[in-house]
Every structure is written in structure tokens, then in C-alpha cells.
C-alpha positions in Angstrom: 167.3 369.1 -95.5 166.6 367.8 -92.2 168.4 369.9 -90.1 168.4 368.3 -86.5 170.2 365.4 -88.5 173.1 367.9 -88.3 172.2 369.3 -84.5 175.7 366.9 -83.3 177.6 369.3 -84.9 175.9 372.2 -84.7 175.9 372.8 -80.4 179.6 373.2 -81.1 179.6 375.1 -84.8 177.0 377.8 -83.6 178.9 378.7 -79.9 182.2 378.5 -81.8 181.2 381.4 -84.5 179.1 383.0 -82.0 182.4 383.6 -79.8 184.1 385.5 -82.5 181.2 387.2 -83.4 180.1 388.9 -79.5 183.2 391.3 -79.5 181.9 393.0 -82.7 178.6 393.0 -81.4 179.7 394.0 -78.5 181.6 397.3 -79.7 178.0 398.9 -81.7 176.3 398.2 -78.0 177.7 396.2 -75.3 174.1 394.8 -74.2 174.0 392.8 -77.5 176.8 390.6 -76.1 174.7 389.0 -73.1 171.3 388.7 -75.4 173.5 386.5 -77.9 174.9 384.8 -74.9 171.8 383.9 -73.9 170.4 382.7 -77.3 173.4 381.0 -78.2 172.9 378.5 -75.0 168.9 378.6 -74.9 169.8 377.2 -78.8 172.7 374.7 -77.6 170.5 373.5 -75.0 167.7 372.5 -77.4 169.6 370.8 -79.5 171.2 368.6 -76.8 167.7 368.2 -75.2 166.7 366.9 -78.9 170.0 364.6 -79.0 169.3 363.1 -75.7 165.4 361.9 -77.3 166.9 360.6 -80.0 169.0 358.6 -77.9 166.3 357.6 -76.0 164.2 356.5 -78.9 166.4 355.4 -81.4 169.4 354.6 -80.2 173.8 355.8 -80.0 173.9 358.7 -82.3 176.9 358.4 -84.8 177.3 361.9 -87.3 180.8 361.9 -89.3 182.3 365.3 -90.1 182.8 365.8 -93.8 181.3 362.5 -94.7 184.7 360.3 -93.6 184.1 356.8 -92.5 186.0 356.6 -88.8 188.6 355.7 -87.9 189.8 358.2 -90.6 187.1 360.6 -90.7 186.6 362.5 -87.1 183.0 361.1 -85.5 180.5 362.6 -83.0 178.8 359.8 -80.7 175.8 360.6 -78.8 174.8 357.9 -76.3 173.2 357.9 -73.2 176.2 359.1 -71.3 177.3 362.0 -72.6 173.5 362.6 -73.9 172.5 363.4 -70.4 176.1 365.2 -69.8 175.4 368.0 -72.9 171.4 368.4 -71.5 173.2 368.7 -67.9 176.0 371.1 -69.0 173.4 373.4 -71.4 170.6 373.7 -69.0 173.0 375.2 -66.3 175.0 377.1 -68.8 171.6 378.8 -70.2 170.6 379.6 -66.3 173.7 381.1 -65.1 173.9 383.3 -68.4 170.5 384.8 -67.2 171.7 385.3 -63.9 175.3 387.0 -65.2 173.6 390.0 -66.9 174.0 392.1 -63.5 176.4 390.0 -61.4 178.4 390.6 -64.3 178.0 394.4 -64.9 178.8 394.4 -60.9 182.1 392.8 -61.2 183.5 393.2 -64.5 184.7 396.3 -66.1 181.8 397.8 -68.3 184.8 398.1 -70.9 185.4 394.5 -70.8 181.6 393.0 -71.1 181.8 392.0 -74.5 184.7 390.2 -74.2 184.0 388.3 -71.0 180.6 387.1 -73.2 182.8 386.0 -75.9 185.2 383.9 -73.6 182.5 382.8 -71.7 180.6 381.3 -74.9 184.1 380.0 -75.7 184.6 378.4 -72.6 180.6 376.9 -73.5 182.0 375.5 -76.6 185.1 373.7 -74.9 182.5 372.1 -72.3 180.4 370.7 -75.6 183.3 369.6 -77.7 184.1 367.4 -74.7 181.3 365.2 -74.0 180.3 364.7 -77.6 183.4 363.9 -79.1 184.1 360.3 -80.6 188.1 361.6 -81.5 190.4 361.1 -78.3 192.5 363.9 -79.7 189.4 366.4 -80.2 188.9 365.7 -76.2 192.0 367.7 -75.5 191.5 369.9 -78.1 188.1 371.0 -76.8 190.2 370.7 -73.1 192.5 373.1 -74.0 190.0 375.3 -75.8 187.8 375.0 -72.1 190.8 375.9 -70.0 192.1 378.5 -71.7 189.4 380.4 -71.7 189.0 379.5 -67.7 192.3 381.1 -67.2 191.0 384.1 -68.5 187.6 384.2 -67.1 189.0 383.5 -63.4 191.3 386.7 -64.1 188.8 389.3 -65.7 187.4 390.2 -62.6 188.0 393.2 -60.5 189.8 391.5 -58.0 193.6 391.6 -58.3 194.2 387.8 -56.3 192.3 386.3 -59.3 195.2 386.5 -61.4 197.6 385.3 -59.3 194.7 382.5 -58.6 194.6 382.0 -62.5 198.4 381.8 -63.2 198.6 379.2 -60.7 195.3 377.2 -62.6 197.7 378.0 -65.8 200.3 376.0 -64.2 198.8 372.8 -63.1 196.0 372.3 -65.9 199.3 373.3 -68.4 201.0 370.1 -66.8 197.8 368.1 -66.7 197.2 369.0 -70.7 200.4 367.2 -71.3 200.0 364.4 -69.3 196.7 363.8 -71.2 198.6 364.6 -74.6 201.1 362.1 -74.3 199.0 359.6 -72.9 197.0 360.2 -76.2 200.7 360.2 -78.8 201.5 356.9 -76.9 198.1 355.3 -78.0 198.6 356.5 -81.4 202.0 355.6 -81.7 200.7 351.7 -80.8 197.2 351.5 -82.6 197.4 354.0 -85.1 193.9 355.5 -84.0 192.7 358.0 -82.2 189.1 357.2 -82.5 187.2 355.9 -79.5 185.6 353.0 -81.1 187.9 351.8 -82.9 190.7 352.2 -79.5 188.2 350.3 -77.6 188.5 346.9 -80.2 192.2 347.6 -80.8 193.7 348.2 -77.2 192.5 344.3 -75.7 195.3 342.5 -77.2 197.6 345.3 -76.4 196.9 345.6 -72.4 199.9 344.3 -71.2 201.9 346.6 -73.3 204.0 349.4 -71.4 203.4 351.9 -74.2 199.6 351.1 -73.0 200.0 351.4 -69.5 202.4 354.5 -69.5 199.6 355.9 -71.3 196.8 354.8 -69.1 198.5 356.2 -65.8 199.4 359.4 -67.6 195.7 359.3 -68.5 194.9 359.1 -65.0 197.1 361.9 -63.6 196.3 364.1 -66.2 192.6 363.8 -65.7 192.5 364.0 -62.2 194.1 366.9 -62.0 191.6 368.7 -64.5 189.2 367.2 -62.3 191.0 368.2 -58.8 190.7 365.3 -57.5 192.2 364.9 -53.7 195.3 365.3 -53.6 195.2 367.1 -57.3 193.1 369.7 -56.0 195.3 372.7 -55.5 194.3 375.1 -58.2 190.3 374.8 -57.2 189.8 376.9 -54.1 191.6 380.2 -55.1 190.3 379.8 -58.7 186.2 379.3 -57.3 187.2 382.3 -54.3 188.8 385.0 -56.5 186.5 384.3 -59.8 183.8 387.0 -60.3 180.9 385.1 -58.7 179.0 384.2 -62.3 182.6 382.0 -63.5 182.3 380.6 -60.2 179.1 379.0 -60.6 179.5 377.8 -64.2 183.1 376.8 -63.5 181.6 374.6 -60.1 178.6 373.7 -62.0 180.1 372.1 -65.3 183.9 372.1 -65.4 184.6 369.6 -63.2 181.7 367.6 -64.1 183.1 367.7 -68.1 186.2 366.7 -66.3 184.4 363.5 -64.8 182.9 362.6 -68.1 186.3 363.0 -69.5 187.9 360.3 -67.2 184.6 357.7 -67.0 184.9 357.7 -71.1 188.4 357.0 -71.1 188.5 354.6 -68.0 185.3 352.4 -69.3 185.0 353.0 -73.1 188.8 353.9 -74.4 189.8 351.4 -72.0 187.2 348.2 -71.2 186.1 347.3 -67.3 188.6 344.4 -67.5 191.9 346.9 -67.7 190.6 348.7 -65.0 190.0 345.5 -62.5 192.7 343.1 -63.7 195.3 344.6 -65.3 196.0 347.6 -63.7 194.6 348.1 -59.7 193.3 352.0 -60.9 189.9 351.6 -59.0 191.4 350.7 -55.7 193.8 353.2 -55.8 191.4 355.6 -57.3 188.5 354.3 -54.5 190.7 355.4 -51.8 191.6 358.7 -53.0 188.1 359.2 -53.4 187.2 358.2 -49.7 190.0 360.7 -49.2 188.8 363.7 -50.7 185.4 363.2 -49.5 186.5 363.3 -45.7 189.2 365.9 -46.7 186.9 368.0 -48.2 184.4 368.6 -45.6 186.8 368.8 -43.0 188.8 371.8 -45.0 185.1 373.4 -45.9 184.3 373.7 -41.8 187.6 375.4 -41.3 186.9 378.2 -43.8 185.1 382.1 -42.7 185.1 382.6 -47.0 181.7 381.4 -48.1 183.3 380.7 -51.7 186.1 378.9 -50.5 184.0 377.2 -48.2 181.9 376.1 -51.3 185.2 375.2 -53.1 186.8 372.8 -50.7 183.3 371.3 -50.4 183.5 370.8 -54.1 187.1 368.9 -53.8 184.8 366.2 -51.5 181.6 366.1 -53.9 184.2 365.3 -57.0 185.0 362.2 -54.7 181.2 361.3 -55.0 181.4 360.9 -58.6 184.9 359.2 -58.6 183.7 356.8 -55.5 180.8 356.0 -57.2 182.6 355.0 -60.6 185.5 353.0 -58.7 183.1 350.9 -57.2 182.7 349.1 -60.8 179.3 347.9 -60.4 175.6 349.2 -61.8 173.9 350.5 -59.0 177.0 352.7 -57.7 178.1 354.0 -61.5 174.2 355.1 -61.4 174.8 357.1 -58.2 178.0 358.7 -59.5 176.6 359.4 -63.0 173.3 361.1 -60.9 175.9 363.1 -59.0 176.9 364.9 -62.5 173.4 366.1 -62.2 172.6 366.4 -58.7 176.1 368.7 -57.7 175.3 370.9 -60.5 172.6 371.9 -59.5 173.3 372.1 -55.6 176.6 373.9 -56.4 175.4 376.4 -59.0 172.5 377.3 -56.7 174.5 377.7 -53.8 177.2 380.0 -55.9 174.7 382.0 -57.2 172.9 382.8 -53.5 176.9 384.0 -52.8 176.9 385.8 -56.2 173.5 387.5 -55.0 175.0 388.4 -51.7 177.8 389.8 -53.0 175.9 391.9 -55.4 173.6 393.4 -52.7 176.3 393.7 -49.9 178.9 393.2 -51.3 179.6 390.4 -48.0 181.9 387.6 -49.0 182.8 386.2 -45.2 180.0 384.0 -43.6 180.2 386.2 -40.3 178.5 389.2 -42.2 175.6 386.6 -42.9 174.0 387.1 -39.6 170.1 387.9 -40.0 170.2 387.4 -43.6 167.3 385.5 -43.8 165.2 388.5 -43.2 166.9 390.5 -45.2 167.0 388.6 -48.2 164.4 386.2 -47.7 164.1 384.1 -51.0 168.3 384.1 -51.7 168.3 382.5 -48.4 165.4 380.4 -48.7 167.2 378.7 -52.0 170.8 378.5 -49.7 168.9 376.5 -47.3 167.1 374.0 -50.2 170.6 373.6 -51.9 172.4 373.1 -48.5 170.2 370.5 -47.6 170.4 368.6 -50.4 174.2 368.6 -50.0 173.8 366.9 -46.6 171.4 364.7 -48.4 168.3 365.4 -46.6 165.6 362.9 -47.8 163.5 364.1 -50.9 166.2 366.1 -52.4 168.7 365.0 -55.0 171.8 365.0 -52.6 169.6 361.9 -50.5 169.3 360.0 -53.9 172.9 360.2 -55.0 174.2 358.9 -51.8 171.5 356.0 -51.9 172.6 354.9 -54.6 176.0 354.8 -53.6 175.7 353.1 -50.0 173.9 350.7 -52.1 176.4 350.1 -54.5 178.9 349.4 -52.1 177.1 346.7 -50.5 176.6 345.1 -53.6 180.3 345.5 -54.0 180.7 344.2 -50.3 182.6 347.3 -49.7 180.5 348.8 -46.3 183.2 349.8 -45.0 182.4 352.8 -47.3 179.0 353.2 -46.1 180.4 355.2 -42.8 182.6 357.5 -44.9 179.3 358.9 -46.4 177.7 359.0 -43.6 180.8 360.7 -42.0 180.9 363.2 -44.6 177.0 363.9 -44.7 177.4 364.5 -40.9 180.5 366.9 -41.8 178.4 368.8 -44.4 175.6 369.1 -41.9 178.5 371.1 -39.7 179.1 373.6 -42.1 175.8 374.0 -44.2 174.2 374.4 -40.2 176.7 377.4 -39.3 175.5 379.0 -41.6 171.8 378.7 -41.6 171.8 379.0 -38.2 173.3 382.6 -38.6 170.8 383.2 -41.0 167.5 382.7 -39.3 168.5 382.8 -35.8 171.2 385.7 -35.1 170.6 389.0 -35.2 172.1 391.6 -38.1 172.3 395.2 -37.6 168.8 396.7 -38.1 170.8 399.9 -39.5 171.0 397.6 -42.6 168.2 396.7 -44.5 168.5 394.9 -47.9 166.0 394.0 -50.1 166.3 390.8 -52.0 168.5 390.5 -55.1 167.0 391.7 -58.7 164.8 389.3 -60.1 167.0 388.3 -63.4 169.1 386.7 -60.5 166.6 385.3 -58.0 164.9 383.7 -60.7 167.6 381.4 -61.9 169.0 381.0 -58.6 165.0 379.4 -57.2 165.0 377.4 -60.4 168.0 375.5 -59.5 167.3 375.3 -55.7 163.7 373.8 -57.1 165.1 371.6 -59.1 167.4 369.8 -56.0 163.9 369.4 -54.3 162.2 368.5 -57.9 164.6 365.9 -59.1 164.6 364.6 -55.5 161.1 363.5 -55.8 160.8 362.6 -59.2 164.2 360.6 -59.0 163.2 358.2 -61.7 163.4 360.9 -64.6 167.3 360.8 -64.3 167.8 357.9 -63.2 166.4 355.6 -66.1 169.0 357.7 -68.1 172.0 357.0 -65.7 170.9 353.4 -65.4 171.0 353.0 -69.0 174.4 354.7 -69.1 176.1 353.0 -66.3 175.4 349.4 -68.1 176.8 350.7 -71.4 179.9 352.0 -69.0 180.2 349.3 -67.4 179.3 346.5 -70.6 176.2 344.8 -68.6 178.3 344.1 -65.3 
């Protein structure tokens, strides 16, 4: 038996079982629940590595569960989209689960290790089931199964604000999971289907429906409140500020971006490019919310002394990157927003795990104790700075390549009127990302404190990243011939 025929199912089948499995583990020896952690996502990300080759060499993957033909049967698609989406979301999974072994014993109750690993693998398998899903009802499922067990990974910290900061994500991603579920029972109720495919040759004839566009703008709230987009944002700061610092970084790092896949594979496969243009005005609505949050965001990020809220709000203006980028309906632009899946995790899991490793060693969360850090922790500071630049989008990083790509995509769209909002923003980053560095190389601390530089099961994952901004900011073309190839099956060779 050929068993990477059967790898589609598999990075969610093994995570799944592997999640009910760490709390017994956990109870003979509580260090067995980060070493099948780790395994489980080293495993996941194999697989989805695998996937994407096949992609690349053969073609869209198609694997049917239990051998039903869709639209009956429930189908898993691999394409290049959500391909690049499963390598993106395992790599940084697999790196921040190095990188939680200590941050984790820091700020989680030794009692409860073994069942943060099994939420955390859970929360994993939510993030998988996602992006490779061909069943528009699986896609909630798997979002439900994701934010539950965000709710409960934002409130098993130490801190007693993170559940009040998770109740309040409880609320709004509650009302945003039944926006999406009826959007989804309306598109039933008029197609009989819930498979992708089959939705996308249905739906054409039905456009002008109001069943189909009370679904499509339920859709669209919905979703952009998962992904907290401007003015849908609410929930993100307190839940990123109050999270133990390892769910910070793998909830910045992948949920939002799961969240972005979510709406570009119901905006431009469920629904075809023509809806989106013609039928109903969603991208310019969506393209100024989007120049919204990006300004917004910034602006918000410079007014906070919290380095994690500071990275959140500067999250709420990255999201309008990717949403900017998908609005502007052409190739070049979807290229720049599906390379900013990519390029913010990476930027934003570095940067949260240089706060994590702060925290750990000083247990400093406000960017005024950050004064003379750079001495003191030398490498944590060193990836900081990589990551930070790259978020300005300093040439030769990956930050530089998403924005080209977008500037570029809005002159092709004759749209460069957008061009100054990035450059506005970039210059707004460069505010906030240059406090800090500034206080890091060129104030003084107190010399009565001297710090040595995090452990190395945390600096190591935390340079990788930061590497990998400068890395894939050279060698641009590796992901870019996969987004290219994705934006024109988005976008159906516009």
C-alpha cells in the first residue's frame, strides 16, 4: 500500500488521535507530552511538504474519504493554494513547538502541561482541517474545532486577564461561527451541496438569488471577524497580550492566516471572480477596510508601552496586507497577498518569540524595560531587529517583497492611490519598530542587571525564523512561483 497516497488524510487523522492520546501520556511523565508534540508536527509537516510536490509535479490532489464519489462523499483538495498554506502553517507549528518546551514550563502550571500539549495539537488539527478541506461544512467544523481550543489556550496561562481576554474571543468568534453557519445552511438549502466543486458550477445561475447573497454577506462578516479584520478586530489585542507567550506566536503566526485562506477560498473558488466584481461590490468595500486597518493599525501599535499588544495591533494592519492584496482582483497583487501568508508568519512568530524570550529571562513585558537589551541578550535582539525590518520592508527581506508586489498590483489595477497608503504605513512601522531598537542598542540598562541570552531550545527557533525573513527575501522566487501559480487558479487566469 502506498501510503503517501493517503498522507491528505493523514496530517489531520494522526494530530486528531494524537490529541486524545498526550493527556495519558502525559499522566506516566509529563515530558512525553511535548516530545509527541513535537513528532506529531515534524510528521504533519512532512506530509504537507510531500503534498505540496505532488502538487507541483502532478497536479490538484483529489483523495475521497471512504471511497464516496463528491458531492456525496466528503473530498480533500490539495492545490497550490492551500498546498503552500499546510507547508506554511506546519513548518511554523513544528518551530514554535520546539521553542514552547521551556516558555511553556515558565508560564503554565507544571500540573497542566499535558493538557495544554493536547489542546495545542488540537488547535494544530483545526488549522489543517481548514486549508485542506474540499466540504464547506468541514471548514467550520475544523473552525470550531481551531477556536475552541484557542479559547482555552489563551486562558491556561498564569495570568488571570487571559480569561477575561478569552471570554471575550468566546463571544465574538461564537457570533462569527454562526454567521459562517448560516451562510453555509443557506447554500445548502439552494444547491443541495456543500462541496466546493460542485458549489462553484452550481452557484452561477443562482447569483442573483437573495438566498445567495444573504449568504455571501454573512460569509463575509463571519470571516472577517475570525480574521479581525479592521473594524472586526476587537478580540485580537487582549487575546495576543494576555496569551502565555508560545499561544501568542502560533495564534499570530497561523490563525489568522487559516482565517485568510478561509475567506480567499470562499470569495474566489465557492464563489467565482465575477460575483465578487459584478454582482456584489465586496472588493471595494473590502479594499477600503483594508486601507483602513492598515493605517489603523500602525497608528494604534505606536501608541502602545506593551510590546505584545504592540505586536497585536500591528497584526490588525498586516491582515490588511493580505486582504488589500486579494481585493485588488488582479495576478500580480493576489501574488503579494498570498506571499504575505508566508512572509507575516514568519516576521510575526519571530518577533513573538524574541517577547516570549524576554519574558522568560526577565520576566519584562513593557518596551521601557528594553533599554540596553541588546547587550544583554545579544542574539534575541539581533533576530528582533531582522524581523522588525522586514516588517518595514527593508529591501532583501520578505516584508520588501510582499509590498512590491502589492504597489505593483495596484498600478496594474490603476489603483495608485494605494501606493501612498503603504508607503504611509511602512513609514508608521518604521516609528514603532525604531523605538524600540533604538532602546536596544543605544540606551543604557542598569549594569546591576546582567542577563545572559535565552536557552538555546528557544534561540534556536526564534534565529530560524528571523533567517528565514532575510532568506526568503533573497531567494524570493521559491515562493513566489507557488503563489503565482495559485493566484491564477484564484483568480481563473485574470
Amino acid at each position: 500500500m502506498d501510503i503517501a497516497a493517503h498522507f491528505p488524510v493523514l496530517v489531520i487523522v494522526i494530530p486528531l488521535i494524537t490529541a486524545l492520546i498526550i493527556p495519558l501520556a502525559g499522566r506516566i511523565n509529563r515530558s512525553y507530552a511535548w516530545y509527541i508534540a513535537l513528532a506529531v508536527t515534524f510528521l504533519c509537516f512532512l506530509m504537507s511538504a510531500s503534498l505540496l510536490n505532488t502538487v507541483i509535479n502532478t497536479g490538484r490532489i483529489s483523495y475521497r474519504l471512504g471511497g464516496w464519489e463528491p458531492p456525496w462523499g466528503i473530498e480533500y483538495v490539495i492545490d497550490y493554494l492551500n498546498g503552500f498554506v499546510l507547508v506554511v502553517v506546519s513548518f511554523i507549528a513544528f518551530i514554535i513547538t520546539i521553542y514552547s518546551k521551556k516558555s511553556a514550563e515558565q508560564e503554565i502550571e507544571n500540573s497542566r502541561i499535558h493538557i495544554f500539549y493536547s489542546i495545542y495539537v488540537l488547535f494544530f488539527t483545526g488549522l489543517m482541517g481548514v486549508t485542506i478541506t474540499g466540504d464547506i461544512f468541514n471548514i467550520y467544523v475544523f473552525i470550531e474545532i481551531m477556536s475552541l481550543a484557542s479559547y482555552a489556550l489563551i486562558a491556561v496561562g498564569k495570568k488571570r486577564n487571559a480569561l477575561v481576554a478569552s471570554y471575550n474571543y468566546l463571544i465574538l468568534g461564537t457570533i462569527a461561527a454562526t454567521f459562517i453557519l448560516l451562510g453555509i445552511g443557506y447554500l445548502y438549502m439552494i444547491t443541495g451541496s456543500l462541496n466546493i466543486g460542485d458549489l462553484r458550477e452550481r452557484l452561477p445561475q443562482l447569483y442573483h438569488s437573495k438566498v445567495v447573497l444573504t449568504a455571501f454577506a454573512l460569509f463575509t462578516v463571519g470571516l472577517s471577524l475570525k480574521l479581525a479584520l479592521f473594524p472586526l478586530h476587537a478580540w485580537l489585542p487582549n487575546a495576543y497580550s494576555h496569551a502565555p507567550s508560545v499561544v501568542s506566536a502560533l495564534m499570530a503566526a497561523t490563525a489568522t492566516k487559516v482565517g485568510a485562506y478561509a475567506m480567499l477560498r470562499i470569495m474566489f473558488t465557492v464563489f467565482k471572480v465575477e460575483f465578487d466584481i459584478q454582482v456584489v461590490p465586496v472588493t471595494k468595500i473590502l479594499l477600503v477596510l483594508a486601507c483602513i486597518a492598515i493605517i489603523a493599525g500602525s497608528v494604534l501599535a505606536i501608541a502602545q508601552t506593551n510590546m505584545k499588544r504592540m505586536l497585536a495591533y500591528s497584526s490588525v494592519g498586516q491582515i490588511g496586507y493580505i486582504v488589500l492584496g486579494a481585493m485588488l482582483v488582479n495576478q500580480t497583487a493576489m501574488t503579494g497577498s498570498i506571499l504575505h501568508i508566508l512572509n507575516h508568519a514568519l516576521m510575526k512568530g519571530a518577533l513573538f518569540l524574541v517577547v516570549g524570550c524576554v519574558i522568560y529571562k526577565t520576566g519584562i513585558e513593557d518596551i521601557s524595560g528594553l533599554k540596553g537589551m541588546g547587550k544583554k541578550m545579544p542574539y534575541s535582539m539581533a533576530a528582533f531587529t531582522i524581523a522588525g525590518l522586514s516588517m518595514i520592508g527593508t529591501p532583501l527581506t520578505v516584508g520588501f517583497v510582499s509590498k512590491w508586489y502589492l504597489a505593483i498590483g495596484a498600478l496594474k489595477a490603476d489603483m495608485w492611490y494605494i501606493i501612498p497608503v503603504i508607503l504611509l504605513s511602512s513609514l508608521l512601522t518604521a516609528v514603532y519598530f525604531w523605538r524600540i531598537i533604538e532602546m536596544i542598542y543605544f540606551y543604557k540598562g542598569s549594569d546591576k542587571e546582567a542577563y545572559n541570552d535565552a536557552p538555546a531550545g528557544m534561540l534556536m527557533p526564534t534565529l530560524i525564523l528571523a533567517g528565514l525573513c532575510v532568506f526568503f527575501g533573497i531567494a524570493a522566487f521559491i515562493p513566489v512561483s507557488i503563489a503565482k501559480k495559485a493566484a491564477e487558479m484564484l483568480l481563473g487566469g485574470i
